[in-house]
N, C-alpha and C positions, 0 to 999 in steps of 0.2 A: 663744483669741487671746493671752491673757497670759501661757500660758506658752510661745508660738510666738515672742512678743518678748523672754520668757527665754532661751531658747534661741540666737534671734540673737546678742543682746546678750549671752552668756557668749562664744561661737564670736569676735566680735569683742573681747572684752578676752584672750579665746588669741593670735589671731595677731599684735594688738596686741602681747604678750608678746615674743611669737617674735620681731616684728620688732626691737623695741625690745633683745632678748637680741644679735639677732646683726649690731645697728649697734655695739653693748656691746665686741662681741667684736673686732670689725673694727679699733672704735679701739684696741683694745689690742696687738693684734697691728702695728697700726703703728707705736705706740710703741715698740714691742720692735723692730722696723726699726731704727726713727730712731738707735736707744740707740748709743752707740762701738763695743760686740759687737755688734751685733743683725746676725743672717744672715737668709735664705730660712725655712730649716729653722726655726730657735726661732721665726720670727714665725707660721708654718703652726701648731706645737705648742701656741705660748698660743692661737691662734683655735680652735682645736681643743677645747682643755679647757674655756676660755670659754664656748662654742656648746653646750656637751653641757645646760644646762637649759633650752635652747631647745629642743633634740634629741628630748628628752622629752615636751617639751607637744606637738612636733610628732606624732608616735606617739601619744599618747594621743587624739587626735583618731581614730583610728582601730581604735575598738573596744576601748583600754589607759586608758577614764577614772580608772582608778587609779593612772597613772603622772601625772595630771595634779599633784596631792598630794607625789610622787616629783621631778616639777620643780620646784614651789615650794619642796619644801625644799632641793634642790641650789639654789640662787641663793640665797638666804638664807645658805646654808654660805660659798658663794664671796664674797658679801659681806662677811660677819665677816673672812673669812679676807684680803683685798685691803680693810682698813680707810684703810690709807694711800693706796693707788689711786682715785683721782674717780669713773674708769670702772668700777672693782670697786664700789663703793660702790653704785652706780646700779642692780648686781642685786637690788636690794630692790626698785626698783617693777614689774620684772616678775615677782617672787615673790607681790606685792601683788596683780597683776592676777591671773596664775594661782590665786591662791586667791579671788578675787570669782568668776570662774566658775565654779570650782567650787560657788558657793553658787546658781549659776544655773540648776543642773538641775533639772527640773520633781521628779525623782525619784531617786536614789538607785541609782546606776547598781551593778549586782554588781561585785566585789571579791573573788581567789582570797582562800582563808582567811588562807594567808600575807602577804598582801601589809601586813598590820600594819606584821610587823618586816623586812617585805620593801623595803617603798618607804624607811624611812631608811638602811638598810644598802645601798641604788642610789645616794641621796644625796651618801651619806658617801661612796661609790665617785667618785666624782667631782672628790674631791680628791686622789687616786692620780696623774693627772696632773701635776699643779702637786705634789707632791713627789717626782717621778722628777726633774724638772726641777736638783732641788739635792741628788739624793741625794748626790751625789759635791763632795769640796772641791778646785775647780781654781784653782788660786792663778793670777794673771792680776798679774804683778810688775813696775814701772815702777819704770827709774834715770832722775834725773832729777840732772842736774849742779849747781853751785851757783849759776851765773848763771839759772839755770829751764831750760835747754835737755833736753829730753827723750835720752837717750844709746839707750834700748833698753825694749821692752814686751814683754813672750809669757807665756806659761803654764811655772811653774819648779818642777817637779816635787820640787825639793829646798826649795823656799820653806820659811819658819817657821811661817807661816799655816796649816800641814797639806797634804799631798797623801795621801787616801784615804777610804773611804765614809761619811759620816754627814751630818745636816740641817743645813742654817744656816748663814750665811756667820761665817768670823772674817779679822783680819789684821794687820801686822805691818808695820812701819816701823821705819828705821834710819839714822843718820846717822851719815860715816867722817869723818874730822878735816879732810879736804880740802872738805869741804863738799856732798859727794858721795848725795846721798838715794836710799833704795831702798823702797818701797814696795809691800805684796802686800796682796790683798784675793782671796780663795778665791771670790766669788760667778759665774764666769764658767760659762757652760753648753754643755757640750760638744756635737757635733755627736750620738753615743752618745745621749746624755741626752735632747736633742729627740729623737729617732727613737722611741728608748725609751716617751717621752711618747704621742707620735702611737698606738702600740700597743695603748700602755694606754687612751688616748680610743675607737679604735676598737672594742676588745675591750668597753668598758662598751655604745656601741652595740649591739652586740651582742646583748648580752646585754637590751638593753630591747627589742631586736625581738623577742627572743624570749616576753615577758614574754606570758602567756596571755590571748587576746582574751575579747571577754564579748559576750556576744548579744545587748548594749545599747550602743548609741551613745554619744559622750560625753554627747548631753542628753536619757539616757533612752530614745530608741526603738531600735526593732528595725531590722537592718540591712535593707536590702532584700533579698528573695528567703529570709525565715526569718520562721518563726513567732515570735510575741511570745509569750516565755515561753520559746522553745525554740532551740537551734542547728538544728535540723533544717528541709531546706529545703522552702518549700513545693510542697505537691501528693506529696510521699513517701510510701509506707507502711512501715507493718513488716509 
């Protein structure tokens, strides 16, 4: 009975996770809405990347309880990494939850031999997205007149701020004798760059459905219609 309440109560701090991941996601991807750039596209890409350590614990409920270890440390990663974000921040407590269930299994679910240095290197894949996102520096330049009136906005391919591939926003301000300001800031994210993203999220799915089932449930038992101890289904012979 007490580890039948184990079991419950792990399955309920997952989807707990899950849920709590992809309300996470949701807010964020509307922020990126809300923002002066924020299109359809980038607001799909950050939910997108966001969702993927929710993704995981989703999957590992089925048969992939070593991917459960594989989502807690993606949210932990995206955390550190969106320190300045509220909403980023908040992937800590569904890292928290995924790893209480996991101390919930009555027993010690199999694990390919890989999956070691398997599950950090899925992790870290996770942040591939949110650096697609700014591989590229699109300077996004505003003249703005002397009395404040804005004259002109767009992306200026000759800007100072840089146009061409590398991480991180820089940028570049300038004032003419008439009073005249110009100001560029490279952080803008191209339509390219979302799509790019979206690809890269899918392709790590991917790659975690593929990730090799185990003939143990996430809380230890046998799937139904297999022998315990074995993939092989029952009533088979050799």
């Amino acid at each position: 009975m007490t580890a039948y309440r184990d079991i419950k109560a792990g399955r309920r701090l997952i989807w707990t996770g899950i849920g709590l991941g992809m309300a996470i996601a949701l807010g964020i991807a509307v922020a990126s809405f809300a923002s002066d750039e924020g299109t359809v596209l980038t607001s799909m890409a950050f939910f997108a990347l966001m969702v993927l350590p929710a993704a995981l614990a989703y999957l590992a409920l089925d048969r992939r309880p070593s991917l459960l270890t594989a989502a807690a440390m993606a949210a932990l990663v995206q955390s550190v990494l969106l320190l300045t974000s509220g909403l980023g921040f908040l992937q800590l407590v569904p890292a928290i939850l995924w790893y209480l269930a996991g101390q919930k299994r009555p027993r010690p679910a199999a694990a390919p031999r890989w999956a070691t240095w398997g599950r950090p290197l899925l992790a870290a894949a996770t942040v591939l997205p949110l650096l697609v996102l700014f591989v590229h520096l699109d300077p996004m330049c505003t003249v703005t007149d002397a009395d404040g009136t804005v004259v002109s906005s767009g992306v200026d391919t000759n800007a100072p701020s840089g146009w061409g591939f590398g991480f991180g926003t820089s940028g570049s301000s300038s004032t003419d004798s008439d009073g005249v300001t110009r100001s560029c800031l490279s952080n803008t994210i191209r339509p390219w760059e979302s799509a790019l993203s979206l690809v890269v999220s899918a392709a790590i799915v991917g790659l975690a459905v593929r990730w090799p089932t185990s003939n143990q449930l996430l809380d230890g038992s046998s799937p139904v219609g297999t022998r315990r101890g074995s993939d092989e289904p029952m009533g088979s012979r050799h």
